[in-house]
N, C-alpha and C positions, 0 to 999 in steps of 0.2 A: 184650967190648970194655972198653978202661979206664973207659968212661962208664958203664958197667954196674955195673963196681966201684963206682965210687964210689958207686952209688945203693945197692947192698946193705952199703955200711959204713953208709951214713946211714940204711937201714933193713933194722935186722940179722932174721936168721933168713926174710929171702923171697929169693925168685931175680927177680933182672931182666934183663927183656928189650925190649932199642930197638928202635922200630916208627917210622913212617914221617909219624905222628901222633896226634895224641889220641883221634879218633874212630875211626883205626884200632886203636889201641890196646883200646879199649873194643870194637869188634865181636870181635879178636882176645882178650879175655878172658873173654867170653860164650860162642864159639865152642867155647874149651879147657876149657871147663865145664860142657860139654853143653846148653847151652840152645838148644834149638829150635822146632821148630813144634807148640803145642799146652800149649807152657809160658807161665805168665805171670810177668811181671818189673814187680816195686811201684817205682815213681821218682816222685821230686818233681815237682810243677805246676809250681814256678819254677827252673830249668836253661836253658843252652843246647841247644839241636833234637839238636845231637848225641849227647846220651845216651840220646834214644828214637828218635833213628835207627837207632844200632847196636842197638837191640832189637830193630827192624821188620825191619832184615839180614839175621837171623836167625829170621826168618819168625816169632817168638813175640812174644808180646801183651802189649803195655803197659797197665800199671794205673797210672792217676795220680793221685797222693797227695798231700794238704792240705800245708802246709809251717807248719811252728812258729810262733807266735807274737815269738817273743824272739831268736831263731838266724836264721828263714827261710830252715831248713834241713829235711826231710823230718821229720812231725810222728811221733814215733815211738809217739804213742796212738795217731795216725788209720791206724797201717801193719795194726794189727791187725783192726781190721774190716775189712780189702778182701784178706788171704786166704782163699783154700781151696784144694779139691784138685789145683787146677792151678798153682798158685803156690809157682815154684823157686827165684827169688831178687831179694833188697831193691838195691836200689843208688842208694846215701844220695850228696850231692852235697854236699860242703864247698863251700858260694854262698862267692864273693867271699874265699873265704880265710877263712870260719866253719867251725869244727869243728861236724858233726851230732852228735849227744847218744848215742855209737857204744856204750855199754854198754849202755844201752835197748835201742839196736838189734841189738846180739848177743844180751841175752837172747833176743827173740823170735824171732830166725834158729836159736835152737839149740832153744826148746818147738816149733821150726814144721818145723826141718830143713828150712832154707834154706842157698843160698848168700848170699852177699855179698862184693859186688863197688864199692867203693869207689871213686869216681871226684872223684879230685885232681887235675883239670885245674887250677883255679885255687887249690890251696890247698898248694903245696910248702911246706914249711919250719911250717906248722900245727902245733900238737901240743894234746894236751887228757893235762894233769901234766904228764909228764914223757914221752911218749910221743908217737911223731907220726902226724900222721894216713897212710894207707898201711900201717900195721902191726895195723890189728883187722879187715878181713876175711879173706876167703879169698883173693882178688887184688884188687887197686888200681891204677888209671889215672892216667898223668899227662902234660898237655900242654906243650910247646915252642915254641908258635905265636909268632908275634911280638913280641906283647902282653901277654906272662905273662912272672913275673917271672923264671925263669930259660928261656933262651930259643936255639933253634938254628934260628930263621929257620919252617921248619916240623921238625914229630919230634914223639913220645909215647916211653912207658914203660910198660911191664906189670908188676907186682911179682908172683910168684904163691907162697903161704905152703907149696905142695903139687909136691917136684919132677915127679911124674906128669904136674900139668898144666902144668906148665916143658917138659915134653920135648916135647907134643903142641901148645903154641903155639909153640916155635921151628920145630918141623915145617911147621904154618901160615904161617908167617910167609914162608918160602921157597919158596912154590909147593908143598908137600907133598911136597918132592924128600927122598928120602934120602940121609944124610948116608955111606952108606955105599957106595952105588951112584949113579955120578955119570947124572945124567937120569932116574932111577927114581921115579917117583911112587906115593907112597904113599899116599896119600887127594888128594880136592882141596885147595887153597891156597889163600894171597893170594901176590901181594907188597907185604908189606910194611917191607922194609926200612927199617933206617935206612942214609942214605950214611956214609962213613966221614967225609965234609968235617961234617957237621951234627955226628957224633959228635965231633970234635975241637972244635968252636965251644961242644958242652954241657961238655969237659971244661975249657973255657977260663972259662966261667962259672961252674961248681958251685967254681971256687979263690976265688971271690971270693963266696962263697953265705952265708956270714956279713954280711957287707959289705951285702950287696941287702939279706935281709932288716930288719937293724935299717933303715935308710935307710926302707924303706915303713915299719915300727911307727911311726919315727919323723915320718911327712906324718899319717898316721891317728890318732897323738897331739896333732899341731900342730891339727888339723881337728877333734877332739872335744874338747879343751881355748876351742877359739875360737867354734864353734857352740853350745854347750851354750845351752842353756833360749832359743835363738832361738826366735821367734814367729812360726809358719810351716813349724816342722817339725815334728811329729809322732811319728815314730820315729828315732833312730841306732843305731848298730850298736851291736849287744850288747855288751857288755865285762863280761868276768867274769876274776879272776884264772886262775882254772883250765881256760878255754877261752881257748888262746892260738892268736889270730886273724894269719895271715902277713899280712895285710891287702894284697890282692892289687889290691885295686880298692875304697876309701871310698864306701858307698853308704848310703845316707838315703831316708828315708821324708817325702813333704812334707804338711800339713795337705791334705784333698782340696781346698778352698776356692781353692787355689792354683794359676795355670790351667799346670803344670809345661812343655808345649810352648813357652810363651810363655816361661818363665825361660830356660827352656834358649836360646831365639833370641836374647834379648836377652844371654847371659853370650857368647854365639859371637861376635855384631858388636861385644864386647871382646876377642873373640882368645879367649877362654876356652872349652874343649869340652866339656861336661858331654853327660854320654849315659844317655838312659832304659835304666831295669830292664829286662830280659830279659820278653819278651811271656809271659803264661801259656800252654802246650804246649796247654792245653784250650779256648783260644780260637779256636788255628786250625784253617784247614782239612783237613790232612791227620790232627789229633790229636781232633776233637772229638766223634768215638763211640765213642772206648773208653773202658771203664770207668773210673768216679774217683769220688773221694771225693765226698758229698752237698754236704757245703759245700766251696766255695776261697775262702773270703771275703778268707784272708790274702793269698793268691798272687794275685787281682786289686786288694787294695790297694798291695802290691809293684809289679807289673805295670801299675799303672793312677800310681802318686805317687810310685815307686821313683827316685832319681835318682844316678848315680854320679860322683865327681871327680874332675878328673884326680890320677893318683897316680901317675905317674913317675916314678921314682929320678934322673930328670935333672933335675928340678926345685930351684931354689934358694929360700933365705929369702925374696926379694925377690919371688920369685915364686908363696910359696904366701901370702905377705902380701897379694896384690895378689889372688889368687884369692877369697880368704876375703874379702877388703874389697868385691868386686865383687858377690860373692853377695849378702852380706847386703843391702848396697844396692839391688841387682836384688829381691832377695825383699821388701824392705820395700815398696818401688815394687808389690810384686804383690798387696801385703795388700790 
């Protein structure tokens, strides 16, 4: 499809393929990869459920891993102590439109003879130099949901660096039907298509993909130029010239002292919606007896003080003045 195209100009030398969403997309890149029951798959403590959902899909075992100090992004020291003999592949998660630290993480994917499977739900338009993220593993995932910044309502993307397993997840992706024989199944399926209406809605957006991104750098520069060395925050997003962050979602670390529930209530009875970090995958109940890292000290300080602002591209000066003036006021009230 054109939507397809456009996704392989913007990330040359892989094939794409539209799927039906993000978390389809990720069990469908697992799948074409051989990962199954008896494999294990290393993923971050602090992610959305559905990157070790689409692991559990596919009946193999999640190992969950510390997340960086400075990125809070998959720590790619801690990846190394939690392989071994069963362990087929990493799949590092660009948080919030951070780039993971991915040459680290290919070193060891290639001493360990792993895959990796890259999962840029929320980080299109990323790059670390000159390079973007989606283009250093083996395949990469990317989500359409509503709420990300390029968007077709729901829909995902697969990029896969290997046409082999291009040919074996478009098969997947159709019910396992052959394209040669009309009703003929050839292995089992999904469906997950993309509709052709979603597909015209992403090629309506990816013309103005220039556009979106600078508009978020430009809320996530307003937001770290205005907060800086405020009293009550703790961490902000990393910023490095060479890790360039799409900045998908502005999200902060608050001093623990700071009772964050209660800010967050108090910024909403202004109309303002600030939304807690993503809960650690190892606190719940269906993730809390597989295997992980010894410590997650970072992923429950994330998890536990994490706080994210709005960053909508609809958002005007007026409006991110009135944000910024409310927090801080809210936060000083909470000191």
């Amino acid at each position: 499809s054109k939507f397809e195209n456009i996704f392989e100009v913007l990330h040359p030398n892989y094939y794409a393929l539209a799927v039906s969403n993000g978390t389809t997309a990720l069990h469908l890149a697992l799948v074409a990869m051989g990962i199954n029951e008896g494999d294990e798959v290393i993923l971050p403590d602090s992610t959305f459920a559905a990157t070790i959902n689409a692991v559990l899909y596919c009946n193999a075992t999640p190992v969950i891993c510390e997340i960086n100090n400075k990125t809070w992004c998959i720590d790619e020291n801690e990846i190394k102590s939690l392989i071994n003999s069963k362990t087929k592949a990493i799949i590092p998660v660009h948080l919030y439109g951070q780039p993971a630290n991915m040459q680290e993480i290919i070193n060891i994917a290639k001493d360990n003879n792993l895959f990796i499977i890259e999962d840029c739900a929320e980080a299109i338009g990323s790059k670390i130099g000159n390079k973007r993220v989606g283009t250093y593993g083996d395949c990469s995932t990317f989500s359409f949901y509503g709420n990300k910044t390029i968007t077709t309502g729901e829909g995902g993307m697969v990029l896969f660096k290997n046409k082999k397993h291009l040919e074996l997840g478009k098969l997947l992706r159709d019910h396992g039907m052959s394209n040669k024989k009309r009703y003929w199944h050839e292995i089992v399926g999904f469906n997950y298509r993309m509709t052709n209406l979603q597909a015209a809605v992403g090629v309506a957006q990816m013309e103005r993909f220039e556009e979106i991104i600078d508009k978020k750098r430009e809320i996530f520069n307003f937001y770290n130029r205005n907060l800086l060395n405020l009293k009550g925050i703790s961490k902000m997003p990393f910023n490095s010239n060479n890790f360039y962050n799409s900045s998908w979602l502005y999200t902060l670390i608050l001093d623990s002292y700071i009772d964050r529930d209660k800010l967050i209530n108090n910024l909403n009875q202004l109309g303002i919606e600030l939304r807690p970090s993503f809960c650690s995958l190892s606190e719940m109940p269906p993730y809390r007896n597989f295997r992980k890292s010894l410590s997650l000290k970072n992923s429950y300080l994330l998890s536990k003080n994490g706080v994210s602002l709005p960053s909508s591209i609809m958002l005007n000066k007026i409006q991110l003045k009135f944000i910024v003036q409310s927090f801080v006021n809210v936060l000083k009230n909470n000191l």
